[in-house]
C-alpha positions in Angstrom: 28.3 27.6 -3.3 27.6 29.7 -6.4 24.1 30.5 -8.3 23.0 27.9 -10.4 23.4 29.0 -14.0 20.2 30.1 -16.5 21.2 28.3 -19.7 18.8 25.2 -20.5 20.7 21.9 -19.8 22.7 21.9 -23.1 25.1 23.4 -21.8 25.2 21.0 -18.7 29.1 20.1 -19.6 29.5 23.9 -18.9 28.1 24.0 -15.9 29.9 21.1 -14.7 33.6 22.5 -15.8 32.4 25.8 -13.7 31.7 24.3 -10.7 28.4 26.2 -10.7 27.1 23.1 -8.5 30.8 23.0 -6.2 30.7 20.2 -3.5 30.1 20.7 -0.2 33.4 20.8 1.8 34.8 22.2 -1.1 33.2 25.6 -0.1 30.1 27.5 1.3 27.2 29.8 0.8 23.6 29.1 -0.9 22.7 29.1 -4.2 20.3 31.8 -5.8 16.7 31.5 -6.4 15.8 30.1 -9.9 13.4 32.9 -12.3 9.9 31.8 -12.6 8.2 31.2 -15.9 4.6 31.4 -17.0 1.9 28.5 -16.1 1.6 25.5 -18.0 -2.1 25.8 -19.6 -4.6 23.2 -18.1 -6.3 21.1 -21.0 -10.5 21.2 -20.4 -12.5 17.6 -20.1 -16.4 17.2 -21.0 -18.7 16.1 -17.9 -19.5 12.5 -18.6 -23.1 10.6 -18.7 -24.7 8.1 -17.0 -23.0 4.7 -18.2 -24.2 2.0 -16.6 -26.2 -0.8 -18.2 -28.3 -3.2 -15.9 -28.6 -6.5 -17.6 -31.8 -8.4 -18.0 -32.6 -11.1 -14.8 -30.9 -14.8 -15.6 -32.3 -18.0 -13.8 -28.9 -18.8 -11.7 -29.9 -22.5 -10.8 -27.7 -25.4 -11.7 -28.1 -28.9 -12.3 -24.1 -29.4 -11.7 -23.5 -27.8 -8.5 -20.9 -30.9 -7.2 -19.0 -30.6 -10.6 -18.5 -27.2 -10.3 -17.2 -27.0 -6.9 -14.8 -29.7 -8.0 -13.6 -27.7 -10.8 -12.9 -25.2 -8.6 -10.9 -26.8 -6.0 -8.7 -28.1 -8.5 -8.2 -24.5 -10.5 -7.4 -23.3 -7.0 -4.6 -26.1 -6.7 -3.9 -25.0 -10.2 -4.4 -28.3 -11.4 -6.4 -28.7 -14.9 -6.5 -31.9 -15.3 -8.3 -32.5 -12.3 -10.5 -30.0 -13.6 -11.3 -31.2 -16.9 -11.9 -34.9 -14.8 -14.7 -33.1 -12.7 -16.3 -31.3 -15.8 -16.2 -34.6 -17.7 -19.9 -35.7 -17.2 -21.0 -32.3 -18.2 -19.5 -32.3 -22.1 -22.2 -35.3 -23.0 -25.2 -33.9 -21.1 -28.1 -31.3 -22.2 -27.4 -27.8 -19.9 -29.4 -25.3 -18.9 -28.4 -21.6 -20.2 -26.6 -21.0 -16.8 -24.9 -23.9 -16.8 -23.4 -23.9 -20.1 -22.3 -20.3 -19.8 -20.7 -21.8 -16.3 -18.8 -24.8 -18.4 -17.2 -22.4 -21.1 -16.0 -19.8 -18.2 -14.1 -23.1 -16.4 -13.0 -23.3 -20.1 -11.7 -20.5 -20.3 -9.9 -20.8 -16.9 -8.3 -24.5 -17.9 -7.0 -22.8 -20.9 -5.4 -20.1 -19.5 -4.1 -22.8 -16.7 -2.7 -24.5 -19.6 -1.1 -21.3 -21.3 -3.6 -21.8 -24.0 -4.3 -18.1 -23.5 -5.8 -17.7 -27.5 -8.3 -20.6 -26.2 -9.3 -19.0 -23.1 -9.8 -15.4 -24.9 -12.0 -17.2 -27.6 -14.2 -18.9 -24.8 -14.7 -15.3 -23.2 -15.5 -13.4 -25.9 -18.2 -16.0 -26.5 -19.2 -15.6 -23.2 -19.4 -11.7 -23.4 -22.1 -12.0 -26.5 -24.3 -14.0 -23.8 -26.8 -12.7 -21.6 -25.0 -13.5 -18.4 -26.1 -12.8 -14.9 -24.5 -10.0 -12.6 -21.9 -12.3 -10.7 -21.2 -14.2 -13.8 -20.8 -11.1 -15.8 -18.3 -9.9 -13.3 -16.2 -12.9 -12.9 -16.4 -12.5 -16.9 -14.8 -9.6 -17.5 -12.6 -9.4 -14.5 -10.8 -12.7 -15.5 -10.8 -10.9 -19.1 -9.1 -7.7 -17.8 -6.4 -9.9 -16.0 -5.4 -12.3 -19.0 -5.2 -9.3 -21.4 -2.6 -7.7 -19.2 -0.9 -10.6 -18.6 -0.3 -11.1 -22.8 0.4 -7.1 -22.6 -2.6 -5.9 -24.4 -2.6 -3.1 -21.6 -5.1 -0.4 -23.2 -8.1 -3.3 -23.8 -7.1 -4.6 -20.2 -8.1 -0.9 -19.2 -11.2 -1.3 -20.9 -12.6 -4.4 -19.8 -11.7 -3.5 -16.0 -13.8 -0.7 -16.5 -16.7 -2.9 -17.8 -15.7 -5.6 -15.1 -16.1 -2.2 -12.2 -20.3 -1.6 -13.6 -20.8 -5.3 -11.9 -18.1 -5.8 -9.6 -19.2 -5.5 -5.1 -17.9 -2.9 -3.3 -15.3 -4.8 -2.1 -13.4 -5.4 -5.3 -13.8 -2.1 -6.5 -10.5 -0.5 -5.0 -8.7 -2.9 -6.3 -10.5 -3.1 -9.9 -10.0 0.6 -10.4 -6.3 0.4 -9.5 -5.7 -2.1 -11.8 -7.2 -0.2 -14.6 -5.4 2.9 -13.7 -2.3 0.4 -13.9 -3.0 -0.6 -17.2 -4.0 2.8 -18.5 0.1 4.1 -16.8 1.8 0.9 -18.9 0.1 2.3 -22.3 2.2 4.6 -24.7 1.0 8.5 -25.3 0.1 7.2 -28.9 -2.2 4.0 -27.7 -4.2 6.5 -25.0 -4.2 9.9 -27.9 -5.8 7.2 -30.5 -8.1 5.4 -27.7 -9.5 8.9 -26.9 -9.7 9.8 -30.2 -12.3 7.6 -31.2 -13.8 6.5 -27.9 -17.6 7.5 -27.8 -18.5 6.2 -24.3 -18.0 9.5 -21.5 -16.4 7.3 -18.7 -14.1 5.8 -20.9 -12.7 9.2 -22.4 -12.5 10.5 -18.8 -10.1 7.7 -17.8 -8.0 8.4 -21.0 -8.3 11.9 -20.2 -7.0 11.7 -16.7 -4.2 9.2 -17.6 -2.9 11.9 -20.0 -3.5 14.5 -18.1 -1.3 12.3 -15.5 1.8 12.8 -17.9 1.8 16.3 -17.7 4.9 18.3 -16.1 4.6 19.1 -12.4 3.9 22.3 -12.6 0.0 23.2 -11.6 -0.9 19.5 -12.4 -2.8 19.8 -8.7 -4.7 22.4 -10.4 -5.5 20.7 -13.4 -6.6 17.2 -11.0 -8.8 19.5 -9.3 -10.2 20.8 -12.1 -10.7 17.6 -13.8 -12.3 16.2 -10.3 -15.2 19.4 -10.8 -15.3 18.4 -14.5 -16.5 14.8 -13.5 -18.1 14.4 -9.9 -19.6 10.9 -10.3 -16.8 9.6 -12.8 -15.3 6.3 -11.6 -12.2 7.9 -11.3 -12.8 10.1 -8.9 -13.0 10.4 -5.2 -10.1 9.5 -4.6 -8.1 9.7 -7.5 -6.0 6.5 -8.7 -2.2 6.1 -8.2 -2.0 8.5 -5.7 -3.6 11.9 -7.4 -5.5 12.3 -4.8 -3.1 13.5 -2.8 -1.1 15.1 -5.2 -4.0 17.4 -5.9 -4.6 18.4 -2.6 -0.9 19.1 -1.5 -0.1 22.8 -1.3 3.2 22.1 0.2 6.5 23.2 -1.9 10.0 22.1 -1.5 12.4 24.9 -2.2 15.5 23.3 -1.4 16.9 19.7 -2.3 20.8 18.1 -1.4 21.8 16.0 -3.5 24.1 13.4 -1.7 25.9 11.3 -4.1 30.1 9.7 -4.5 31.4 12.2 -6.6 35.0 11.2 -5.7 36.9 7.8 -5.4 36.0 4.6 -6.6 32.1 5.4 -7.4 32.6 9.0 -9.1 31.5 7.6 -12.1 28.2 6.2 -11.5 27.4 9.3 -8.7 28.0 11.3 -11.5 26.2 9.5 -14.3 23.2 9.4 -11.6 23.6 13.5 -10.9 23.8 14.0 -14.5 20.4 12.3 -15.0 19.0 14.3 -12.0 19.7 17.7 -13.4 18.4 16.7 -16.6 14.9 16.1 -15.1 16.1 19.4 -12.7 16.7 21.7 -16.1 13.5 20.7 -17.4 11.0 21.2 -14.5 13.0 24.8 -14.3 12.4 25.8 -18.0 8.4 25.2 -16.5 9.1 27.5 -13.6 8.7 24.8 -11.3 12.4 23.5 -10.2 13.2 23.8 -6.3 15.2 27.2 -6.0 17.8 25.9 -3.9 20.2 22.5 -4.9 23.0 21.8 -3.0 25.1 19.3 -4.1 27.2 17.1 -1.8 30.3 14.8 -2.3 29.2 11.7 0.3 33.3 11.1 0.3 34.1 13.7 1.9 32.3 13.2 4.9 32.9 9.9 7.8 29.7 8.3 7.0 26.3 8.7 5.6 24.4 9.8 9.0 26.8 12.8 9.0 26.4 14.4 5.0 22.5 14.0 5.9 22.9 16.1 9.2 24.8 18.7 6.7 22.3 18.6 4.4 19.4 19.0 7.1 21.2 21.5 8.8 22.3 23.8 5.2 18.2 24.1 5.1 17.0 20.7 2.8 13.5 20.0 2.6 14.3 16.8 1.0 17.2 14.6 0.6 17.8 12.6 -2.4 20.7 9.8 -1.9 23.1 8.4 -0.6 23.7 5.8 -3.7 25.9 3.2 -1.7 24.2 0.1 -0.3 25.9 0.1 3.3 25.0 4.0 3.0 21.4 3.9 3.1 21.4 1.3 5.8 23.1 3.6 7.9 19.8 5.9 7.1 17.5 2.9 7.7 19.0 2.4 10.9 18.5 6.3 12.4 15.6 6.8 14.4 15.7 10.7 13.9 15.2 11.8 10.3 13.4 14.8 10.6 13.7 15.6 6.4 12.4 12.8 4.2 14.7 10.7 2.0 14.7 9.4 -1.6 17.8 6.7 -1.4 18.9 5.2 -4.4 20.0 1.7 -3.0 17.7 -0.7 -1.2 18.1 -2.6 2.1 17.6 -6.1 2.1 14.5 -7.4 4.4 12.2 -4.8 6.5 13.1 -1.4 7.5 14.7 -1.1 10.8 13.2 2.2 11.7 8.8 2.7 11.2 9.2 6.4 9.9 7.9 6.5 6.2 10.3 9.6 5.6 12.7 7.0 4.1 12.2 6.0 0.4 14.0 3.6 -1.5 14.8 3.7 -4.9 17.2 1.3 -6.9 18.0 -0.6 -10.2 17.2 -4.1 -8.3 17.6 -7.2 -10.6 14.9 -8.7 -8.2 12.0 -6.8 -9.8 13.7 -7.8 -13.3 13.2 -11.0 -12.3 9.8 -10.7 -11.5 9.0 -9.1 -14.6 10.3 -11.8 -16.3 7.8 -13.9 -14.9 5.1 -12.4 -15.5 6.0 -11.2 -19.1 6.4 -15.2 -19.7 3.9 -16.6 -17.9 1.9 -14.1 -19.9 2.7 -15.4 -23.0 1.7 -19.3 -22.6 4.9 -20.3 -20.8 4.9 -22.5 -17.8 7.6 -24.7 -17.7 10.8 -23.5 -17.8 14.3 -24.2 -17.8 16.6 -22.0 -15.8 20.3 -20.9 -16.6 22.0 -18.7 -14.1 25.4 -18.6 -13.0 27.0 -19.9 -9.7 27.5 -17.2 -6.3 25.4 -14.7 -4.7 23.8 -12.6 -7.7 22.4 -16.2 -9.3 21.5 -17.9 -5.5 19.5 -14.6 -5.1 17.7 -14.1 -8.6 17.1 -17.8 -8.7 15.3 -17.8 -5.0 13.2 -14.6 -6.5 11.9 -16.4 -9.7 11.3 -19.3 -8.1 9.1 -17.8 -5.6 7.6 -15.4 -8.3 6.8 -18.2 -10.8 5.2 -20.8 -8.3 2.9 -18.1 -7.4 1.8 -17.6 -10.9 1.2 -21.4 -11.3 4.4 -22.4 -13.8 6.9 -25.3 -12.5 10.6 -25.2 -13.5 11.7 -28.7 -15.0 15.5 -27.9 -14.1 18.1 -25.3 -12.7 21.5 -25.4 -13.8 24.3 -23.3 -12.7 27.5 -22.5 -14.3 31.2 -21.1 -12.3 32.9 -20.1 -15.7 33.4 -19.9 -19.3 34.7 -23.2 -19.5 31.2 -24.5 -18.1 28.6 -22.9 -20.6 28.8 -25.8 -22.5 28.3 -28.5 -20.6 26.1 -27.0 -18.7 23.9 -26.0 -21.4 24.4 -30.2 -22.7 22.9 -31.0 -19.1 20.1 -28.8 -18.9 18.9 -30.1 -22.1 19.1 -34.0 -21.6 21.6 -34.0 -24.4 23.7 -36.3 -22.4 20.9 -38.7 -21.4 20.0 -39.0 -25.3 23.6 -39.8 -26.0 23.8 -42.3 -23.2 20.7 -44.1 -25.1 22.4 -43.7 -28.6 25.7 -45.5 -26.8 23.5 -47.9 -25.2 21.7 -49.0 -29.0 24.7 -49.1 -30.3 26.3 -51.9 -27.6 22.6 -53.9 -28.1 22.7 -53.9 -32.0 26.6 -54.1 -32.3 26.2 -51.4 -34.8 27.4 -47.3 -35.8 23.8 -46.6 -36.1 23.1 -42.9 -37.4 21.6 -41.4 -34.0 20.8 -37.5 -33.7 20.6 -36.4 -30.1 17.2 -34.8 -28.9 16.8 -32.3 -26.2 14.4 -32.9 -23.5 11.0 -31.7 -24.9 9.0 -31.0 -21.4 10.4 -27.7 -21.2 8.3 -24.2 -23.2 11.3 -22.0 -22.6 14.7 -20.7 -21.0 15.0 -18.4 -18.3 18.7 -17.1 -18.9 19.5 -15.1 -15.7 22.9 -13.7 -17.0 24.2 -10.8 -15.7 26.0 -9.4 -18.2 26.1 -9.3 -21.8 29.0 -11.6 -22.7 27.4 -15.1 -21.0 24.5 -14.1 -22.5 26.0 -14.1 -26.2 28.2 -17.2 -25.2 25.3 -19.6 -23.7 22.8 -18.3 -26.5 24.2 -19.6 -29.6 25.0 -23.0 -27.9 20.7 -23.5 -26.9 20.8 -23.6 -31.1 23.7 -25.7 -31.0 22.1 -28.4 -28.6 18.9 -28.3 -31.0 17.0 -25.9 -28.6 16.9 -23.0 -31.0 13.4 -22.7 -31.6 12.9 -22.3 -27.3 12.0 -18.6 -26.6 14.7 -17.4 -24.0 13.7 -14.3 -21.1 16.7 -12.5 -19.4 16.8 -9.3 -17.3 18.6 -6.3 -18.7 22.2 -6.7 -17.8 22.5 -8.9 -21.0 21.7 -5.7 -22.6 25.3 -3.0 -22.3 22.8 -0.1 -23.0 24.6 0.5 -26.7 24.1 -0.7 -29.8 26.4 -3.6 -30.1 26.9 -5.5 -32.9 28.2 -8.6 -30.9 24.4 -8.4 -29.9 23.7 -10.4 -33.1 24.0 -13.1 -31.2 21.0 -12.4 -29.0 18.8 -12.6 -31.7 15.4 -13.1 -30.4 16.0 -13.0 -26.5 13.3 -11.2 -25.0 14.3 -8.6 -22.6 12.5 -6.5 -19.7 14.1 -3.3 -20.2 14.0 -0.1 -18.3 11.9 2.4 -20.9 14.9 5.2 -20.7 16.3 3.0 -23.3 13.1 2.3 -25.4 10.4 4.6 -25.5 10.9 7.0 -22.7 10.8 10.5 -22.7 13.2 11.5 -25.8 14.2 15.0 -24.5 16.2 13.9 -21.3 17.8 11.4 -22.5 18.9 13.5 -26.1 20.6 16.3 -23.9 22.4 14.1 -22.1 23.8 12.1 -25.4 24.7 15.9 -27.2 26.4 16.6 -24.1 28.6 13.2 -24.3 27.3 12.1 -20.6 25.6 9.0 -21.9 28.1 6.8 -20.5 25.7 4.7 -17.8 22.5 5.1 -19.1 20.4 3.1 -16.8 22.0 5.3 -13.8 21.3 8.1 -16.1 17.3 7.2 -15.2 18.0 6.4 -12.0 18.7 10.0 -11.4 16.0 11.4 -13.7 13.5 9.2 -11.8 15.0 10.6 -8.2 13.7 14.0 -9.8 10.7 12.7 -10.7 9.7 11.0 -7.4 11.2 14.8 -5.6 8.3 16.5 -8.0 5.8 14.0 -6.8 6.8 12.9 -3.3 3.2 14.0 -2.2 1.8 10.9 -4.4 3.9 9.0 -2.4 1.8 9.5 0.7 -0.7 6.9 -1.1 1.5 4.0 0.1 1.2 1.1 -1.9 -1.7 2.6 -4.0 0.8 5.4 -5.7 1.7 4.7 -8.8 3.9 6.5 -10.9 5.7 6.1 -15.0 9.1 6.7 -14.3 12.1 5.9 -16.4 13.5 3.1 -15.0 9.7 1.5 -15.2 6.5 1.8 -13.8 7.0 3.0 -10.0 5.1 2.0 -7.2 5.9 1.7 -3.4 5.9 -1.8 -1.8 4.7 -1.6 2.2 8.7 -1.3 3.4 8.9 2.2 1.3 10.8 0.5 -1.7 10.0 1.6 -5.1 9.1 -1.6 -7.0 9.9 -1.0 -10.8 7.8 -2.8 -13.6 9.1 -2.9 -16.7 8.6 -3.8 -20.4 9.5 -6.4 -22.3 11.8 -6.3 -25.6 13.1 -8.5 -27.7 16.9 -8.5 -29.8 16.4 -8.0 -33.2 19.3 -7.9 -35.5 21.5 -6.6 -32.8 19.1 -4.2 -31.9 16.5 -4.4 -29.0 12.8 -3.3 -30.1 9.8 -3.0 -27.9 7.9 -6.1 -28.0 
């Protein structure tokens, strides 16, 4: 094992050629501690005022108690029709002020039921003019901050969960200030730099302050949290921290030594390779800061019988942490051993529970499921709730299928049909069925035999349908079953598909995919430019998405104390927004994007 080299990551294809990281069976010895360099400066923060504003007291009694209730037993069952039925008797009848501030907030929900989301925001911001009372206000702006992230607008989401928190019981304030935080991690560097540019109110600037602050390199960001914690004692903010801070800026605890397992021989060289690659890129950069681990050891998960036996190595060569293995059957081997006395970062995920209760095992994949659910929600966000659903026949489509489905009933939408193709030869027909062009051609035949007569007839799709969940997993059914949606006069539907349809290159085949919307990992739209540049100069761009798979691995290494949070860490990675589910998978959130010209743009 030879020293790992000074140069900056540039010269990674160098380093590679060199062996300077040689796999483990290959040889032996340690590597050599890594130089420091000088701190990272800590930006300052301004103390913040007093903020909240008690309203005025509102008469809370109503004249419509019975209707109400109704109204919201049916929102509950989602219904809105049986909503609207029970709120009838109210639209011709003189209201008190509580009542009619009560009748445009069930308005506002009904809309938003409907996927009239414009409608529903209209009806709140007239409500938010109003002198509402404390639980009203709450309910107010709370169902605000949740429809605004639902259509995306993610930095106003921020701010009206920060209004909703000055009214909200202490029991819904955990969860109101981590879904501000949430909103403040999905907004871009140039949203929260502008935000706190202009923003005049102390509590709001300190939660664009912190969010920033957030973004920064590892290296003394524990000092900077503390020091932003002293800045602002009774911030909203603070005690604890969101998204896992907390702990990050209390841990004092350094890892100094990392194995890497990964297949850097046989049939998966290429993608454990792709994934190392990103890895050191995140690696070279934290070490240009002075704060990369001074030991790496690098191991070829070939070479050795079976998973359980490169982690022994590893544990027994000196690792603090372990990051891998990348197979699937590999990290269930992991799952399944009850002593793991180093904590692990896998990249593959089990399906179901863990087998073992230790929280030293992390899981960290590219899995289509949370695609899937991102699709979802990035629909369902924008008005959509019936859908029609494309997916191909076997285990990939049975399991993506089951995941929307469970994800979209949950959000309230209904899917008006599912059809499933085997092969090429099927796209168009099954595209024909899932569109009722064949039951409109079965009525054209059947006029035709009644009035004895070559009647001009154009075929119409079905028309109970808002849009088209293509669950494709690679680009070429994609570009194969979108034209023929046009074709069968469904060309105006807005179609959602995960990111395989995307090959990670510009593509001029891609024209076809013109206005597909997209959740895509942010490595390949707005992420961090630097990583991903010096791996494209150094011609290892290959696999992209594995690319930030490995960056990511870094990047949870750097923060693994955030992860002691559980479920409320939370962390901007490149292959999405990062956060742990209670099995110790990393759930990935991701943005939407949409094919323009061949291109896909951030939508």
């Amino acid at each position: 094992m030879t020293a790992l080299p000074s140069p900056p990551f540039r010269r990674i294809r160098w380093f590679l050629c060199t062996a300077a990281l040689a796999l483990l069976g290959a040889c032996a010895g340690g590597p050599r501690p890594v130089d420091e360099t000088p701190t990272v400066a800590v930006s300052t923060v301004t103390r913040p005022q007093a903020w909240r504003v008690e309203p005025e007291p509102v008469a809370t009694d109503s004249d419509w108690e019975p209707e109400f209730a109704a109204a919201e037993e049916a929102l509950q069952r989602l219904n809105w029709m049986d909503a609207e039925t029970a709120l009838r008797p109210l639209e011709s009848s003189p209201l008190n002020a509580y009542d009619g501030q009560q009748l445009a907030f069930f308005r506002a929900r009904i809309a938003h039921v409907r996927g009239k989301e414009a409608d529903a925001l209209e009806q709140l911001a007239w409500l938010e003019q109003a002198n509402l009372p404390p639980e009203l206000d709450y309910k107010v702006y709370a169902f605000h901050q949740r429809l605004l992230h639902l259509t995306g607008d993610y930095l106003e989401a921020a701010r009206q969960g920060l209004t909703a928190l000055q009214f909200s019981g202490s029991g819904d304030k955990v969860e109101l200030k981590q879904a501000v935080w949430r909103d403040l991690q999905r907004s871009r560097n140039s949203e929260l730099q502008s935000a706190l540019a202009h923003a005049s109110d102390p509590e709001w600037q300190g939660w664009l302050e912190l969010a920033l602050l957030a973004r920064q390199p590892e290296r003394d960001l524990g000092r900077a949290l503390q020091q932003w914690e002293a800045a602002h004692p009774a911030h909203s903010a603070a005690h604890p921290l969101p998204g896992g801070l907390e702990e990050l800026a209390q841990n004092r605890q350094r890892i100094d030594h990392v194995a890497l397992i990964l297949p850097l021989s046989g049939r998966l060289a290429a993608a454990g390779q792709a994934v190392r690659d990103g890895y050191l890129a995140g690696y070279f950069q934290a070490r240009e800061l002075g704060s990369a681990p001074s030991h790496l050891t690098v191991i070829d998960s070939e070479t050795y019988p079976g998973a359980i036996e490169a982690y022994q190595y590893a544990v027994a060569s000196g690792a603090q942490l372990v990051i891998g293995p990348l197979r699937k059957e590999s990290v269930a081997e992991l799952d399944a051993l009850i002593d793991r006395p180093v904590p692990i970062i896998a990249l593959n995920r089990v399906d179901g529970f863990p087998r073992t209760e230790s929280a030293s095992l992390f899981q960290l994949a590219l899995a289509p499921e949370d695609e899937v659910r991102c699709l979802a929600d990035r629909a369902f966000g924008e008005g959509i709730r019936r859908i029609l659903v494309l997916r191909p026949a076997g285990e990939w489509g049975d399991k993506a299928e089951s995941t929307l489905q469970d994800r979209w009933a949950s959000l309230g939408g209904s899917i008006a049909d599912r059809v499933t193709y085997s092969g090429t030869e099927e796209y168009s027909e099954s595209v024909k069925a899932g569109l009722g062009i064949a039951a409109s051609e079965a009525r054209r035949t059947r006029l035709r035999e009644m009035l004895a007569t070559n009647i001009e007839f154009t075929p119409r799709r079905r028309q109970d349908i808002d849009a088209v969940i293509l669950l494709s997993p690679g680009p070429a059914d994609a570009r194969a079953l979108k034209p023929l949606l046009a074709f069968y006069y469904a060309g105006s539907l807005p179609v959602y598909a995960p990111s395989g349809v995307y090959s990670g290159h510009p593509d001029n085949r891609d024209r076809d995919l013109t206005g597909v919307r997209v959740v895509e990992i942010p490595w390949l739209l707005d992420s961090d430019p630097s990583l991903r540049g010096q791996l494209t100069q150094a011609g290892l761009e290959d696999y992209p998405r594995l690319n930030a798979l490995g960056a990511d691995a870094y990047l949870l290494q750097s923060r693994l104390s955030q992860l002691d949070a559980g479920p409320a860490a939370l962390l901007r990675g490149n292959t999405g927004l990062l956060s742990l589910n209670t099995s110790n998978q990393v759930e990935r959130d991701l943005p939407l994007a949409e094919f323009d010209g061949g291109r896909l743009k951030p939508r």
